[in-house]
N, C-alpha and C positions, 0 to 999 in steps of 0.2 A: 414379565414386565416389558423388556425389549419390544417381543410381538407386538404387543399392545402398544407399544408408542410407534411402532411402525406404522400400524394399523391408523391409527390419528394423525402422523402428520401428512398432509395432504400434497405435500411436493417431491414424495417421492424418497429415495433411501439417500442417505450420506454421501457413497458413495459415487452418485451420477451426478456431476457437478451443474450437468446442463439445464438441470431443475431450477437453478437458482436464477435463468436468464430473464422468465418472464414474472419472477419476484423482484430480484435488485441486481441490474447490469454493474453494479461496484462490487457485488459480493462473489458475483460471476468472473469478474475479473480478477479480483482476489484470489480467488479458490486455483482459478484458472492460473496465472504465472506462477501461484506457491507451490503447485505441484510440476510446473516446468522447471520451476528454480532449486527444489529436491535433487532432480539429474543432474542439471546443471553446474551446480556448487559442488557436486562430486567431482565431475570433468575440471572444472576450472580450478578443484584444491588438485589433483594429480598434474595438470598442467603445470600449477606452476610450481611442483614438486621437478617436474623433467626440464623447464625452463632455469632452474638451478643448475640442474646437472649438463645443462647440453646448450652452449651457448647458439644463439641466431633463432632464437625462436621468439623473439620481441613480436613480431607486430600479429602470429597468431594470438600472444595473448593479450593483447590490447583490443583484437576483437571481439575475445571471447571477455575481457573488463567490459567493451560495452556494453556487449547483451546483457550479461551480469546486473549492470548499472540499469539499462531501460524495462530489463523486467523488475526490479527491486522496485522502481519507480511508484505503481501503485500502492504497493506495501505500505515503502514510505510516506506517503501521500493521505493515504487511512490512518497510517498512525499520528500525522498530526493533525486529521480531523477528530480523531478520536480526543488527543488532550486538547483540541479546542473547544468541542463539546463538553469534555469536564472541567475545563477553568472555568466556562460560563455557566456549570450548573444548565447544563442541558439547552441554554439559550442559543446557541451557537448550531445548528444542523438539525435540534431535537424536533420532535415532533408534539410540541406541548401546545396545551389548549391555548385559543388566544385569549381566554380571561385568563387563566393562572399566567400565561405569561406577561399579561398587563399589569396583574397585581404584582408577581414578583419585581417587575422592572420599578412597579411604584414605590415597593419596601425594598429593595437592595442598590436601588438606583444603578444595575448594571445593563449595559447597553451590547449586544451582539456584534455589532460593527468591524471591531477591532479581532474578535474571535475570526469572525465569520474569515476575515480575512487574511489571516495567520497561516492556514496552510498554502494558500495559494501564493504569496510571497517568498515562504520556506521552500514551496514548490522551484519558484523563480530561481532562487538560489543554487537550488540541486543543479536545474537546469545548465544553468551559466555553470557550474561545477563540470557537465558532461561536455561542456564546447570545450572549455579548459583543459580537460585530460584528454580529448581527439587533437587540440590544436597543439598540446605542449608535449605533450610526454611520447618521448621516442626511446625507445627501446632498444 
């Protein structure tokens, strides 16, 4: 069975992430930091295991919080496209027909507007979050 769906899917195996670049640069990017952020989170959980035990190591790991924070970013940023898309029932990013989405917005009177724009505010938010923790937090 495996075979066989290897054999069908047309982009290539799992594991070569670069397949996904010329289907969806978001899924590329995805795949892409989730498995830089694998290493990563291991370095930065032992860091600040040693940053306990050994003082003056503040400002390595406030650089290694950044990278942390700028690769999490897309993660983040999919997950709340992702529940924008499901509070709107698919209106919000989905790729739905535009009659069914004419008729749905006619019978549930819900408008994408507000969805659409939900992660990109939450996004805002993160942001102003990462100038906050470079401008404040000294170690």
């Amino acid at each position: 069975m495996e075979s066989l769906k290897r054999l069908t899917d047309l982009r290539g195996p799992q594991s070569r992430i670069g397949r996904l670049l010329s289907f969806s640069f978001e899924a590329y990017l995805h795949m892409l930091t989730n498995r830089i952020m694998v290493f990563l989170s291991l370095v930065f959980g032992a860091f600040i295991f040693v940053y306990l035990l050994v003082p003056g190591l503040g400002m390595p790991l406030k650089v290694l919080a950044a990278a942390v924070w700028v690769l999490w970013t897309p993660q983040f940023f999919e997950a709340m496209k992702g529940l924008a898309l499901a509070w709107s029932r698919g209106m919000a990013f989905g790729h739905l027909n535009s009659e069914f989405a004419r008729l749905y917005r006619k019978r549930y009177h819900k408008r994408s507007g507000a969805y659409t724009l939900f992660p990109f505010v939450v996004l805002a938010i993160w942001a102003a979050g990462f100038v906050v923790m470079l401008a404040r937090w000294f170690p």
